[in-house]
C-alpha positions as CSV (number, residue, x, y, z in Angstrom):
1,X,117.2,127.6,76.7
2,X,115.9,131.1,76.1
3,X,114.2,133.5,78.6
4,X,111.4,135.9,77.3
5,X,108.1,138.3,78.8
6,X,105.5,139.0,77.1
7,X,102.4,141.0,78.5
8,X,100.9,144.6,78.6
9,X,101.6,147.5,80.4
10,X,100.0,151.2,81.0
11,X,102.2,152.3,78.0
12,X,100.7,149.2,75.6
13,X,97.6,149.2,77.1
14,X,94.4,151.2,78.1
15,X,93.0,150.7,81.9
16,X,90.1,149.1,80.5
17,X,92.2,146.3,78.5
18,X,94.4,145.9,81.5
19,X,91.7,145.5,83.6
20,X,90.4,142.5,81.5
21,X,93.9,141.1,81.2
22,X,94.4,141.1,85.2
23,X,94.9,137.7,87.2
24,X,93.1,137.4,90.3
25,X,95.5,136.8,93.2
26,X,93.3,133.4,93.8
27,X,93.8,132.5,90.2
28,X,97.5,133.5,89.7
29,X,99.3,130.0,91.0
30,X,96.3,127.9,88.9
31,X,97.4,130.3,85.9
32,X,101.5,129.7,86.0
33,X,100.5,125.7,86.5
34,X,98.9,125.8,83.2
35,X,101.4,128.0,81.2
36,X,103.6,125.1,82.6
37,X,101.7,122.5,81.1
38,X,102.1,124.5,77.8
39,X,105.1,122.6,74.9
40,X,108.4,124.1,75.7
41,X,107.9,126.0,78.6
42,X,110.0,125.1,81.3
43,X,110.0,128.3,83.9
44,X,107.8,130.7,84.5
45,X,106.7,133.5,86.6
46,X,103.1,136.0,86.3
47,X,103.3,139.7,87.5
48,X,99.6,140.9,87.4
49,X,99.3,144.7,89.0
50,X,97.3,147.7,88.4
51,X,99.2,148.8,85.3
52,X,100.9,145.6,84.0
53,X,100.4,141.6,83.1
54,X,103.6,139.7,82.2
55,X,104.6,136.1,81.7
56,X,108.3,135.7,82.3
57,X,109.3,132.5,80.9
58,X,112.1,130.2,80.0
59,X,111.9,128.6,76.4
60,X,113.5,125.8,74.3
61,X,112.9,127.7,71.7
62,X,112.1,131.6,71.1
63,X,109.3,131.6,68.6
64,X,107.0,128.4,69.6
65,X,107.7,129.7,72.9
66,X,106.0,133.6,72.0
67,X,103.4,131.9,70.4
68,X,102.5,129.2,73.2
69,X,102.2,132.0,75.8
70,X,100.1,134.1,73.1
71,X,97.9,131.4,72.9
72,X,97.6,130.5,76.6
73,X,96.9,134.7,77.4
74,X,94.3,135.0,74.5
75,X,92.6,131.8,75.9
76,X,92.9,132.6,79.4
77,X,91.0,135.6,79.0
78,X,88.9,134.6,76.2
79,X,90.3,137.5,73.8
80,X,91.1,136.9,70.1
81,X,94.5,136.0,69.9
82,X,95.2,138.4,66.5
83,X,93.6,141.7,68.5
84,X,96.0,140.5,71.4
85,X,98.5,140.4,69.9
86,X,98.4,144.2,68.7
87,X,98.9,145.5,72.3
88,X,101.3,142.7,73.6
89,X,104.9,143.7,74.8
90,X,107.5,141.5,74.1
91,X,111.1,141.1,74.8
92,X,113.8,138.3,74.5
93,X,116.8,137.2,76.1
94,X,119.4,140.4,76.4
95,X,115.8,143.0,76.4
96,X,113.8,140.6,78.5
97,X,116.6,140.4,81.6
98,X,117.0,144.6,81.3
99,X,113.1,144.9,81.5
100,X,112.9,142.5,84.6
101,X,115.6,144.4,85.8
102,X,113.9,148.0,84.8
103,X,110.5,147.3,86.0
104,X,112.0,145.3,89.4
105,X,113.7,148.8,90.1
106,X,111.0,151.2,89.3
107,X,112.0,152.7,86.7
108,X,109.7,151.7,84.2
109,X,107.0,152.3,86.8
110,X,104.1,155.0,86.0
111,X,105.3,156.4,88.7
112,X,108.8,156.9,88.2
113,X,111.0,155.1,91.3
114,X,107.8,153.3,93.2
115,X,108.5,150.7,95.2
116,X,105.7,148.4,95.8
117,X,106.3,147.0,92.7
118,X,109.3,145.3,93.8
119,X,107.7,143.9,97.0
120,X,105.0,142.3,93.8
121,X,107.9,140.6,91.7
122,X,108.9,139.3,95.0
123,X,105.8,138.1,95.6
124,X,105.2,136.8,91.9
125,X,108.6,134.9,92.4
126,X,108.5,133.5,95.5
127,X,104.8,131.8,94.9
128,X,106.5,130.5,91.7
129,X,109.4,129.4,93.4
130,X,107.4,127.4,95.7
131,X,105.1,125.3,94.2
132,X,107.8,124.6,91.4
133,X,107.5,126.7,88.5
134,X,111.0,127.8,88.7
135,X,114.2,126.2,88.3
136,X,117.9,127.0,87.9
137,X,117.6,129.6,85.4
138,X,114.8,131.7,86.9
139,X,115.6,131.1,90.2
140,X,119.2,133.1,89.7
141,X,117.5,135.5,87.4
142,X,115.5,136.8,90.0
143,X,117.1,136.9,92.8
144,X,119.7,139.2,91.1
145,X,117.3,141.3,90.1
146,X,115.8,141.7,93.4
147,X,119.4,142.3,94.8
148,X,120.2,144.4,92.1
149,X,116.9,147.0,92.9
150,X,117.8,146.9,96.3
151,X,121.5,147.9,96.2
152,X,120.1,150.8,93.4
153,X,117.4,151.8,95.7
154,X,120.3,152.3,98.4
155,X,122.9,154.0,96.3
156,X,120.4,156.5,94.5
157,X,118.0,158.9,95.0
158,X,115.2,157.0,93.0
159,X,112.4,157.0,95.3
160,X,113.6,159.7,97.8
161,X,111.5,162.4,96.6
162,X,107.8,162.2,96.3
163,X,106.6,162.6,92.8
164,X,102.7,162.6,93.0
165,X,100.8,165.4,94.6
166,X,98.9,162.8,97.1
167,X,102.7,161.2,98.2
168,X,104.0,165.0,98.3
169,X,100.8,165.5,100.6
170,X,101.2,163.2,103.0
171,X,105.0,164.0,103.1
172,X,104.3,167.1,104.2
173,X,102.2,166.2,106.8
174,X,104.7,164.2,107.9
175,X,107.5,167.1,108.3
176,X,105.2,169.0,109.9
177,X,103.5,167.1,112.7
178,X,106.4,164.1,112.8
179,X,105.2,160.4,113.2
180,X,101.5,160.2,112.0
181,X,100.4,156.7,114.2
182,X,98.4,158.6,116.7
183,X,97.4,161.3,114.4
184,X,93.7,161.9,113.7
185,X,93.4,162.1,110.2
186,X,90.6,163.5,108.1
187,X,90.3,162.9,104.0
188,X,87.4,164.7,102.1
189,X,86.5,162.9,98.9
190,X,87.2,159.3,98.0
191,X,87.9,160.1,93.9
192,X,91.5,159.0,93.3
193,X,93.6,161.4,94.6
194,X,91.8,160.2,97.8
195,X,92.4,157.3,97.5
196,X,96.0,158.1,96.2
197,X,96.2,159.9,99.6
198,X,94.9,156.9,101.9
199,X,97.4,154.4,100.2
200,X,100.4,156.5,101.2
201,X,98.9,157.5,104.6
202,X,98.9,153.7,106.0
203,X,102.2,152.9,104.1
204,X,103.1,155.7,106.3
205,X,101.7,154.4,109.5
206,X,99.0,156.4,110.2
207,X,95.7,154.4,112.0
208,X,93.4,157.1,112.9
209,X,91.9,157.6,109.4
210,X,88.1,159.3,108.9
211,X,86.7,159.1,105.2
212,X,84.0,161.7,104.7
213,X,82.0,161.9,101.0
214,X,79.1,163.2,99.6
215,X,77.8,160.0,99.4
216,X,78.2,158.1,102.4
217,X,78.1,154.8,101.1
218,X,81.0,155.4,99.1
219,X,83.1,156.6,102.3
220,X,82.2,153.3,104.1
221,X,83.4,151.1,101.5
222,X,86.9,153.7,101.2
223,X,86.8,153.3,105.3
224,X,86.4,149.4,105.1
225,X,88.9,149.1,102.5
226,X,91.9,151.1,104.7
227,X,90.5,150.0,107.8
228,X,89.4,153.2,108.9
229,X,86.0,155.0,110.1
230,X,83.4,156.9,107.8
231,X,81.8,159.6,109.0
232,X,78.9,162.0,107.2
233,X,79.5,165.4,105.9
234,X,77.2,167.0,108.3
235,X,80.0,165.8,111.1
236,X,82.6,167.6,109.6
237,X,82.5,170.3,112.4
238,X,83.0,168.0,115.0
239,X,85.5,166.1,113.0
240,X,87.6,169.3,113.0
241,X,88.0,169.9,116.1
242,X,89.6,166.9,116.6
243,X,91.6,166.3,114.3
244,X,95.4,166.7,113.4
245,X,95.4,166.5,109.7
246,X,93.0,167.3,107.0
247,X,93.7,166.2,103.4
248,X,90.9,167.3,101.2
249,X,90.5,166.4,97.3
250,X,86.3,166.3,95.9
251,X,85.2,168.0,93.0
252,X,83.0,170.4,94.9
253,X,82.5,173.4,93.2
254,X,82.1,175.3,96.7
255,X,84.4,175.8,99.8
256,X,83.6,173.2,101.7
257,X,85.4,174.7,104.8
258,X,85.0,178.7,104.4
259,X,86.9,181.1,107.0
260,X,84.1,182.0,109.4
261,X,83.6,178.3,109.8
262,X,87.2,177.0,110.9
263,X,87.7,180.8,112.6
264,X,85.1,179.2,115.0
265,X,86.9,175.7,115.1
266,X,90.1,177.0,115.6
267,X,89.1,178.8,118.8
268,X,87.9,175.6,120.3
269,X,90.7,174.1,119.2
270,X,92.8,176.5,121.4
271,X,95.5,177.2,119.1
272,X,96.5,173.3,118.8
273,X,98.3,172.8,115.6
274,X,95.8,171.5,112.5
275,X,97.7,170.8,109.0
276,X,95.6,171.3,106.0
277,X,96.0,170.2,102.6
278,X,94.1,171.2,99.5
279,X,94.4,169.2,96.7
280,X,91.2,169.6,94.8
281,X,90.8,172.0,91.9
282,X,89.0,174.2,92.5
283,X,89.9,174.3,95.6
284,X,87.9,173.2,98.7
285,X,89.8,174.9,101.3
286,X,89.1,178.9,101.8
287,X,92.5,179.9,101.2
288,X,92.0,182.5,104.3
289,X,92.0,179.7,106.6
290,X,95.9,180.1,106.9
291,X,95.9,183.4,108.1
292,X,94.7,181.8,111.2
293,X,97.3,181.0,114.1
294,X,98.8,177.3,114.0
295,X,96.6,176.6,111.0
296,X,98.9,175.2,108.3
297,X,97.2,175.4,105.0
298,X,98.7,174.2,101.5
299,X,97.1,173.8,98.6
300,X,98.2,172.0,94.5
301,X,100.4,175.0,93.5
302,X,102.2,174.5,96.8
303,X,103.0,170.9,95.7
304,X,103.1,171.1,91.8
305,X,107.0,172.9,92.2
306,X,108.1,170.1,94.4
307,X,106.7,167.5,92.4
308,X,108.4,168.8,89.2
309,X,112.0,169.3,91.0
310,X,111.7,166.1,92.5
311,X,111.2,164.2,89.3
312,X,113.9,165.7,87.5
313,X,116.0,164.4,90.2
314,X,114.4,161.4,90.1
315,X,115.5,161.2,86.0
316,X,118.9,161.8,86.9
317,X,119.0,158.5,88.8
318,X,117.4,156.2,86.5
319,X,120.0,157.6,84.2
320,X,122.6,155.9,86.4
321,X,120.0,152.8,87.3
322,X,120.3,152.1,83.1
323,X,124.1,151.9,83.2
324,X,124.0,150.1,86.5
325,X,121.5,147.6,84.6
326,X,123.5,146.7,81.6
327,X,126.2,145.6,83.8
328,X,123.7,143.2,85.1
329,X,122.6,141.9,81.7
330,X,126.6,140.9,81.4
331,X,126.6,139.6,84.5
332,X,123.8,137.2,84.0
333,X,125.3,136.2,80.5
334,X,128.3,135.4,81.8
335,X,126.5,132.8,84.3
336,X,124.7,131.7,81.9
337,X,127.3,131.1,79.6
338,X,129.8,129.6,82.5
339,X,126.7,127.6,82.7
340,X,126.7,126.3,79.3
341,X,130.0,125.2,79.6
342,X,129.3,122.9,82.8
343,X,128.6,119.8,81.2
344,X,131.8,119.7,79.0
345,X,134.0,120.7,82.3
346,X,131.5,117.8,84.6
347,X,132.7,115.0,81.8
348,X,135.7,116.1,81.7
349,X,136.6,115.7,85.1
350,X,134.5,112.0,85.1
351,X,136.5,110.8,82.6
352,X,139.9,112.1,84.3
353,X,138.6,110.2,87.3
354,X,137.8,107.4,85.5
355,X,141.3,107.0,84.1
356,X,142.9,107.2,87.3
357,X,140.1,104.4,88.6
358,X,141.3,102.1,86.3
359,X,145.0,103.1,86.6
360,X,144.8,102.1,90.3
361,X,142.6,99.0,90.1
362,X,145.0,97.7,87.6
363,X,148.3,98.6,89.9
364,X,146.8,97.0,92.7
365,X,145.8,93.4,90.7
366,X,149.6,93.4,89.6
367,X,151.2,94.6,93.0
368,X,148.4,92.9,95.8
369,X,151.3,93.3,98.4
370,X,151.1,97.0,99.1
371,X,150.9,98.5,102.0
372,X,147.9,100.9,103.3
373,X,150.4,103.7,103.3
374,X,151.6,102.8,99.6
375,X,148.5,102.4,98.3
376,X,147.3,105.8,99.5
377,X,150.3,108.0,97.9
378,X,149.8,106.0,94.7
379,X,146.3,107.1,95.1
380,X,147.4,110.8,96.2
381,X,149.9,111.0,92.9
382,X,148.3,109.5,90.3
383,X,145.3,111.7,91.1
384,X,147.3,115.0,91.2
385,X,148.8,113.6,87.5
386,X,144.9,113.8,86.9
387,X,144.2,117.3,88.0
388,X,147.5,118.8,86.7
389,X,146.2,117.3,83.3
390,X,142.5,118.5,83.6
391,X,143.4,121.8,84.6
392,X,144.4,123.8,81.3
393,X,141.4,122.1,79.1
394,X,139.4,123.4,81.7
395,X,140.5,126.5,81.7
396,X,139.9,126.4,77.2
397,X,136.5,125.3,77.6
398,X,135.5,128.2,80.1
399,X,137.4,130.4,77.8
400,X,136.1,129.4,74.4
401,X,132.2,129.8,76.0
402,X,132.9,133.4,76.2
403,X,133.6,133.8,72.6
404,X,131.0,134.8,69.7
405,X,131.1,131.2,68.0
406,X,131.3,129.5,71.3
407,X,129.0,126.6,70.5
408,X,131.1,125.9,66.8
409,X,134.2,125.8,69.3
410,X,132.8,123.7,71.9
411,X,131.6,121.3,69.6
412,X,135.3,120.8,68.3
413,X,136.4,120.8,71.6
414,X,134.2,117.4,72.5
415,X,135.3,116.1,69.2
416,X,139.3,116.1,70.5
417,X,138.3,114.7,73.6
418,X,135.7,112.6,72.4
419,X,132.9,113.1,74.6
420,X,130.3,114.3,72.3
421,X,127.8,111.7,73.3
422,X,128.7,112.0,76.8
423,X,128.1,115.6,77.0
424,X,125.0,115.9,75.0
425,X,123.6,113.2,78.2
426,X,124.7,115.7,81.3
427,X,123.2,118.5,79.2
428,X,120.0,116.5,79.1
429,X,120.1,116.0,82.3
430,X,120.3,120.0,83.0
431,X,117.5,120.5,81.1
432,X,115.3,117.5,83.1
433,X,116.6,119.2,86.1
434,X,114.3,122.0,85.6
435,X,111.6,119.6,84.2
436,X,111.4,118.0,87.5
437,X,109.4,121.0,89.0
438,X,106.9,120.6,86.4
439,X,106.4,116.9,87.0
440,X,106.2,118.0,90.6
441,X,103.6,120.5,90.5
442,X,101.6,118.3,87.8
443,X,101.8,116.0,90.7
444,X,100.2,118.3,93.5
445,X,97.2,119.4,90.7
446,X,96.1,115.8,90.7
């Protein structure tokens, strides 16, 4: 068995082609069912966001396996499979487990260090996980890897400081002014630094939220989306005075708040404190406005600095995140090669059972007048005889999966003992193990 991904991201990919090679979240569990169905595919798991689309998978074997899930993506979204294939990402086995482990983390993120994309690969796995398109390989694979970006996340500085001038906004705002629940909230614009701006806002809590455009139809559908209110330009006055925050970003080429105006605003307001943040270029904010008492104005360049220290810091711990990740790629290998070995140590031990079966059975036909007590220290011994003999070819089998020519040893191994044919049965068994889901879920498509 072999795991692999293959899919495009924002560094393979335009918007545009990533936005035709995007799973609908209704479509996503009808997608990994059929990439089930698919020869040789025994595990699997989609990631579709914003910037990526990858099929993790387990294999039998590494090229049928690439080319089945080529196929199923070029027929899925109706692309030609050869033009596909110029933009696809693909990485197996020792590559595939770092980029799960990379892109579970953040750090191979558009924005360095995010973190919703874990809560995603979370999600991606779990629906997987539950309707059976996971098994024993998968379902260890990922769980480290959501442990493993969790214990990073808590031992670095990876997504401590804000590296986008929308995040650095809100942050700000939150310094200044403290929890922003109850905090009346007013964003100009709904371009994407607006939109950047409301994302971070209600991952920050905030509930009082009014979206003011140009076009009012556009604010209503930014207000529906963020469950907040839109409100016409030509309320802005009134809007002020009310409100605690004011995060501004439209491609006006005017001020669209000047000095006389908020002058006036600010003396209704009776000094209460009003935090303002310009973000567009040109600017929409009269930068005058923060000579005015208790009237806390900031604008890009005020940002940019931060932004730029920040992610150097930020590069500094996803230097350590890569070191911390190869030391996961050993881990899994060593599971997976402990793993390899089970079926040689599981007939092992049967046949050592087996042995002492038949020793007992045959001392009790020839010696029927033993007592209870006799028959169960024979019983005790002859099975610690059993264990004390199992014990060191155990130990060579888990020691001779760890070298480079494992398999040529193992075989050799089997051959000594002569359980070849045995072995080769509880290894099929393994596998079927993990084909059981896919009967299962075949089962609940019906």
């Amino acid at each position: 068995m072999y795991v692999i991904v293959v899919g495009v991201n924002y560094r393979t990919a335009s918007v545009e082609l990533r936005e035709k090679l995007s799973f609908m979240d209704e479509e996503l569990l009808e997608a990994m069912e059929a990439l089930q169905r698919e020869p040789g595919i025994l595990e699997n798991v989609i990631l579709s966001t914003c910037n990526r689309t990858e099929v993790y998978a387990v294999v039998d074997q590494l090229a049928s396996g690439r080319e089945h899930i080529e196929r199923f993506l070029a027929n899925w979204f109706s692309i030609d499979e050869d033009v596909l294939k110029k933009y696809l990402m693909i990485d197996e086995q020792d590559r595939m487990v770092e980029h799960l482990m990379s892109v579970c983390v953040g750090i191979d993120s558009m924005v360095l260090g995010e973190t919703q994309i874990l809560g995603q690969m979370r999600d991606a796995f779990l629906l997987a996980q539950k309707n059976g398109m996971t098994g024993m390989i998968f379902n260890r694979l990922f769980k480290q890897a959501i442990t493993f970006s969790k214990r990073a996340h808590a031992k670095t500085d990876i997504a401590e400081n804000a590296v986008s001038i929308s995040y650095a906004a809100v942050e700000l705002a939150k310094q200044v002014l403290g929890n922003l629940k109850n905090r009346q909230i007013i964003v100009l614009g709904t371009g994407e630094m607006g939109e950047l701006a409301l994302k971070n806002l209600q991952g920050s809590g905030a509930e009082k939220m009014i979206m003011m455009n140009r076009t009012f139809s556009t604010a209503e559908e930014m207000a529906e989306r963020f469950n907040g209110i839109a409100k016409p330009m030509s309320e802005l006055q009134s809007a002020l005075v009310e409100a605690d925050i004011v995060i501004s970003s439209t491609s006006s080429t005017e001020y669209l708040i000047d000095f006389d105006l908020m002058k006036n605003i600010a003396r209704i307001r009776k000094e209460s404190p009003l935090v303002m943040i310009d973000i567009a270029v040109p600017r929409d904010l009269d930068p005058r406005i923060g000579q005015l008492k208790n009237v806390f104005l900031y604008d890009i360049d005020d940002f940019q600095g931060m932004v730029d220290a920040n992610l150097a810091e930020r590069k500094k711990a996803a230097e350590k995140i890569h070191v911390m990740i190869q030391g996961q790629v050993i881990e899994f290998n060593e599971w997976l090669t402990t793993l390899e070995v089970v079926p040689v140590i599981t007939v092992l031990r049967e046949k050592g059972l087996e042995i002492q079966k038949t020793t007992m059975t045959s001392i009790l036909n020839k010696m029927p007048d033993l007592t209870e007590r006799e028959k169960k220290i024979l019983n005790k011994h002859t099975m610690s005889i059993v264990n004390q003999l199992m014990k060191e070819p155990i130990r060579e089998a888990k020691a001779l999966s760890m070298e480079s020519n494992s398999a040529e040893k193992l075989a050799l191994f089997q051959s000594v003992f002569g359980i070849e044919e045995e072995v080769q049965y509880q290894e099929a068994c393994l596998t079927k193990s993990t084909e059981k889901t896919i009967e299962a879920s075949t089962v609940n498509m019906r």
